[in-house]
C-alpha positions as CSV (number, residue, x, y, z in Angstrom):
1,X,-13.6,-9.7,12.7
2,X,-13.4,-5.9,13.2
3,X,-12.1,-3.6,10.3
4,X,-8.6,-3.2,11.6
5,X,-8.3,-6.4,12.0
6,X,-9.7,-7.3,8.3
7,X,-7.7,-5.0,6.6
8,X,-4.4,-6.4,8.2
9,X,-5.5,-10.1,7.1
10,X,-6.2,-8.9,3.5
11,X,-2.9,-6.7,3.4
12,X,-0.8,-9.6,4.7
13,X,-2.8,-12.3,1.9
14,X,-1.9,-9.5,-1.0
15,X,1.6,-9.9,0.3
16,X,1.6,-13.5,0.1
17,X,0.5,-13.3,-3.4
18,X,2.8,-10.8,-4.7
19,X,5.6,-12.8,-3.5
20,X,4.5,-16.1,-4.9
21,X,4.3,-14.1,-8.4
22,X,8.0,-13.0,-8.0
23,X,7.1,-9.6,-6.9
24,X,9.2,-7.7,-4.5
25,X,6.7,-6.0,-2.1
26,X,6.7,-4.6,1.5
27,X,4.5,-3.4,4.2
28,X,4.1,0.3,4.4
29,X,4.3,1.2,8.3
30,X,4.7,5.0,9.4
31,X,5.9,5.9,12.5
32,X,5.8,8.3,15.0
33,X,9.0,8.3,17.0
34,X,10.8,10.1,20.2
35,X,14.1,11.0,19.2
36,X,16.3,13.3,21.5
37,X,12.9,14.6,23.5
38,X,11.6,15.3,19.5
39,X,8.6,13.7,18.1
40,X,10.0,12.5,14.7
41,X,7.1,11.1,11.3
42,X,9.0,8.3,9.3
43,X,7.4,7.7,6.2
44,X,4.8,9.5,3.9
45,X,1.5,10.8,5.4
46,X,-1.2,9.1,2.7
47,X,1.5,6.5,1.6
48,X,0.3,3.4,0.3
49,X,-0.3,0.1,2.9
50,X,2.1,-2.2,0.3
51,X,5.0,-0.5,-1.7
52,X,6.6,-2.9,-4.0
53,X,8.5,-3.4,-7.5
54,X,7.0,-5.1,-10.4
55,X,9.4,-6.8,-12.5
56,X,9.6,-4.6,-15.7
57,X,11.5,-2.2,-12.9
58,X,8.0,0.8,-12.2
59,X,7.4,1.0,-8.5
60,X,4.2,-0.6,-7.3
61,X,1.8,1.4,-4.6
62,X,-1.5,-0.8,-3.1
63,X,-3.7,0.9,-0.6
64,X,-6.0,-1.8,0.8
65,X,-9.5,-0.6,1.7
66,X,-12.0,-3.2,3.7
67,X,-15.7,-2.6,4.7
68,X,-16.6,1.0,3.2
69,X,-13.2,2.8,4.0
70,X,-12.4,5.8,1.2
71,X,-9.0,7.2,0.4
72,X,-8.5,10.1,2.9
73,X,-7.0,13.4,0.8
74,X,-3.6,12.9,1.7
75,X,-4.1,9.3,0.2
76,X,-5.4,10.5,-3.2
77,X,-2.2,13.6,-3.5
78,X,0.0,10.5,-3.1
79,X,-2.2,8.1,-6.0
80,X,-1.7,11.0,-8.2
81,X,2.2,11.4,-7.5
82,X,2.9,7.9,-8.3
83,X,0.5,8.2,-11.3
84,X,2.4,11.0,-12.7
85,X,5.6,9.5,-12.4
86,X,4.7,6.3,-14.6
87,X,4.3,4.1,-11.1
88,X,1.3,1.7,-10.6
89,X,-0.9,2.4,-7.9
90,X,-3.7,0.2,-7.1
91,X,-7.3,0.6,-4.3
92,X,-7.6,-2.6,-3.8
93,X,-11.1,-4.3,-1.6
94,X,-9.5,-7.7,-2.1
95,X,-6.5,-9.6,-3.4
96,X,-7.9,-10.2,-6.4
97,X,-7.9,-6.8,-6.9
98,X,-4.4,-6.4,-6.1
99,X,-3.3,-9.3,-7.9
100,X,-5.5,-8.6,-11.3
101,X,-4.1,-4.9,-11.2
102,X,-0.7,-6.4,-11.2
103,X,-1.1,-9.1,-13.8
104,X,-2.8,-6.5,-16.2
């Protein structure tokens, strides 16, 4: 299995897990669009790959890293704003990492 394809199997099994904890979580997907002859960004550049809400109401952020894939910059300025605003971010290499972040 290639590394794209790894990282959307593991992205897809943390999902699965948050939601059989009772966790409200989505995939992160930017997107480039054409709009009016426009190129239009939707989303945050470095935004995590799962956004969610845990249930004591703080926003959740996982990025998911397989093989030896490293936060880029843009990824690390968006770990520290959630940081700094009491949010829960997460690097996850596996679901249990995901899921033991979560559980504390």
């Amino acid at each position: 299995m290639n590394n794209t394809a790894a990282h959307s199997v593991m992205v897809d099994a943390i999902l699965r897990n948050l939601r059989a904890a009772n966790i409200a979580a989505w995939k992160n997907s930017p997107v480039k669009a054409c709009v009016n002859g426009r190129w239009v960004q939707y989303g945050i550049i470095g935004q995590a790959d799962i956004s969610g809400l845990l249930p004591d109401g703080r926003r959740l952020e996982i990025e998911v890293k397989t093989g030896k894939g490293k936060q880029t910059p843009a990824q690390k300025m968006f770990e520290n704003t959630i940081r700094r605003n009491n949010g829960v971010f997460v690097l996850a290499g596996s679901v249990e990492d995901a899921m033991k972040a979560v559980n504390g």
